[in-house]
Short mmCIF file of the C-alpha atoms (twelve columns), coordinates in Angstrom:
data_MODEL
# 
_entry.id   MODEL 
# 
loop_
_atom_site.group_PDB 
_atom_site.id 
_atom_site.type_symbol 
_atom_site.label_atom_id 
_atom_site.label_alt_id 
_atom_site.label_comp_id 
_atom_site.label_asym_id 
_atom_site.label_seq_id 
_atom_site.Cartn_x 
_atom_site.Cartn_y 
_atom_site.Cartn_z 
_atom_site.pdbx_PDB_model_num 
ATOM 1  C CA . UNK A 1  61.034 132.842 -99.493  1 
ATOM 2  C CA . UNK A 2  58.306 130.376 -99.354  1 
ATOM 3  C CA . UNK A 3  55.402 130.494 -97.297  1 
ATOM 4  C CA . UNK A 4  53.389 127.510 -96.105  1 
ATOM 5  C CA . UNK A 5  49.304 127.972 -96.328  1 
ATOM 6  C CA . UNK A 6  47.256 125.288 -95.449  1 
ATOM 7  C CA . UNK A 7  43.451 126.414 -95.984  1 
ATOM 8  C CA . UNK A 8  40.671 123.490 -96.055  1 
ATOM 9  C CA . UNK A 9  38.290 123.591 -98.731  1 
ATOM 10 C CA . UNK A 10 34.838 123.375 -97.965  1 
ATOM 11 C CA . UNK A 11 34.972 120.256 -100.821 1 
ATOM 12 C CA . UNK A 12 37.614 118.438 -98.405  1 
ATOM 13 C CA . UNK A 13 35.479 118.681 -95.319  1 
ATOM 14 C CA . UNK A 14 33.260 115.538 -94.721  1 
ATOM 15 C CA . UNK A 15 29.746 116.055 -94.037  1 
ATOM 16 C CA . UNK A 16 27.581 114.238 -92.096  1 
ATOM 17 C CA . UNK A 17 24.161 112.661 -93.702  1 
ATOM 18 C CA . UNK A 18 22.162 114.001 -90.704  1 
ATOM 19 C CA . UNK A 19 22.362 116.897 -88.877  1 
ATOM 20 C CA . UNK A 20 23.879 117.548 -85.605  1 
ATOM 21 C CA . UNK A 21 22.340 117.196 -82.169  1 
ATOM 22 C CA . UNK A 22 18.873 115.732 -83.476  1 
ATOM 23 C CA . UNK A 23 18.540 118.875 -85.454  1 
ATOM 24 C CA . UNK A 24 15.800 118.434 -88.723  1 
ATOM 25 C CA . UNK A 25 16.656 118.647 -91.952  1 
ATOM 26 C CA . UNK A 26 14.601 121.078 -92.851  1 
ATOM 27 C CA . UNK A 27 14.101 124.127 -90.614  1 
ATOM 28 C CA . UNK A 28 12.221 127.452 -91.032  1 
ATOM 29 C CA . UNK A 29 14.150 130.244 -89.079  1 
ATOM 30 C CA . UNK A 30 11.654 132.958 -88.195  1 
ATOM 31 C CA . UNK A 31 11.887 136.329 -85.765  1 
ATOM 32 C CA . UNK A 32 11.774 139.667 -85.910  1 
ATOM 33 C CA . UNK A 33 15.070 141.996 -88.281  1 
ATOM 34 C CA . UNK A 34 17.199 141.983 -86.178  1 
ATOM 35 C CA . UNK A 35 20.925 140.910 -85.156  1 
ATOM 36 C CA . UNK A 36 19.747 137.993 -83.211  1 
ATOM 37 C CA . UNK A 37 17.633 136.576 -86.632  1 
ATOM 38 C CA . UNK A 38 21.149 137.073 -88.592  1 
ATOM 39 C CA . UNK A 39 22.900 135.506 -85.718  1 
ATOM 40 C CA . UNK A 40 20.331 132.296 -85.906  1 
ATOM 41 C CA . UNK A 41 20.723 131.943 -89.810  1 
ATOM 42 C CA . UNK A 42 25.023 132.601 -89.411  1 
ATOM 43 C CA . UNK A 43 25.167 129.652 -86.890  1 
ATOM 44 C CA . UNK A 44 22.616 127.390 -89.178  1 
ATOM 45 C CA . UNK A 45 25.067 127.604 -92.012  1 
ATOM 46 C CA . UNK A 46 28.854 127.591 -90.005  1 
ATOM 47 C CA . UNK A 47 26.694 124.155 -88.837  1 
ATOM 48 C CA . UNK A 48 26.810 123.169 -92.364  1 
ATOM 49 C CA . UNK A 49 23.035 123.902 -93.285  1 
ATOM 50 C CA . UNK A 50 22.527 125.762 -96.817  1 
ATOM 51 C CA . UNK A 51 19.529 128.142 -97.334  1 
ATOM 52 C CA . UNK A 52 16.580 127.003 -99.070  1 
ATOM 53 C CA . UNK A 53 14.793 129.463 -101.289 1 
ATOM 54 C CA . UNK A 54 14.613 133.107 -100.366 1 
ATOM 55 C CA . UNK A 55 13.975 134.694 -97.450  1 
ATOM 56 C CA . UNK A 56 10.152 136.101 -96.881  1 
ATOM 57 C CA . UNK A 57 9.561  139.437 -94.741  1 
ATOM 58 C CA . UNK A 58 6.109  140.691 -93.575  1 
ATOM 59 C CA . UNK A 59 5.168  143.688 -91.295  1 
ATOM 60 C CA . UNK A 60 2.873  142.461 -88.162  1 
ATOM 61 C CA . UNK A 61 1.992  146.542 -87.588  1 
ATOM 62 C CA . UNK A 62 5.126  146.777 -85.320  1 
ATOM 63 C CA . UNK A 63 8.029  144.761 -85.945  1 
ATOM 64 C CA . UNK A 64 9.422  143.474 -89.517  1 
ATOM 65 C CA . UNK A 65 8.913  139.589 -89.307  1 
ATOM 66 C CA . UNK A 66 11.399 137.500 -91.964  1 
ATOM 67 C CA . UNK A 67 11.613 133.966 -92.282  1 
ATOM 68 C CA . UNK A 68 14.383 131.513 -93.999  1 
ATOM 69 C CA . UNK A 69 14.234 128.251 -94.774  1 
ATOM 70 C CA . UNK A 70 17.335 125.973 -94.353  1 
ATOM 71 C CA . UNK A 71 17.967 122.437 -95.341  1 
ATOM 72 C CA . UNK A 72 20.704 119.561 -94.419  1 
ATOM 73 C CA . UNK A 73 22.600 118.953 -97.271  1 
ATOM 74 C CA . UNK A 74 22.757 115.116 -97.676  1 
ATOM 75 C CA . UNK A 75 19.875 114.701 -96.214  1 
ATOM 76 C CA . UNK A 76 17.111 112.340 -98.209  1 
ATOM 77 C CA . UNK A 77 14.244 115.010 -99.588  1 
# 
């Protein structure tokens, strides 16, 4: 029996120079630890945006604040 897969490679996927929508290049994602923060820095990189260094958390006396920086790959730096 032979099965028929047909899975495309991140390699075979063309990427566009600039990002979509008007979007920077660079962006710093900040906001409180939550789901909505995760949710922010899942949809940067299913956009095709790769992180950039690693993330940075502080405590602002209520919340846990994080930050992560993202960049356009492709894109002149």
């Amino acid at each position: 029996m032979t099965v028929a897969t047909s899975i495309a490679s991140p390699a075979s996927t063309t990427q566009a120079s600039v990002p979509p929508d008007g979007l920077p290049a660079y962006r710093l994602l900040t906001g409180p630890d939550d789901a909505s923060f995760c949710r922010r820095v899942s949809d940067a990189l299913a956009l095709g945006y790769r992180l950039y260094g690693s993330p940075a958390a502080t405590f602002n006396g209520q919340n846990v604040i994080v930050a992560q920086a993202i960049v356009w790959p492709g894109a002149a730096g």
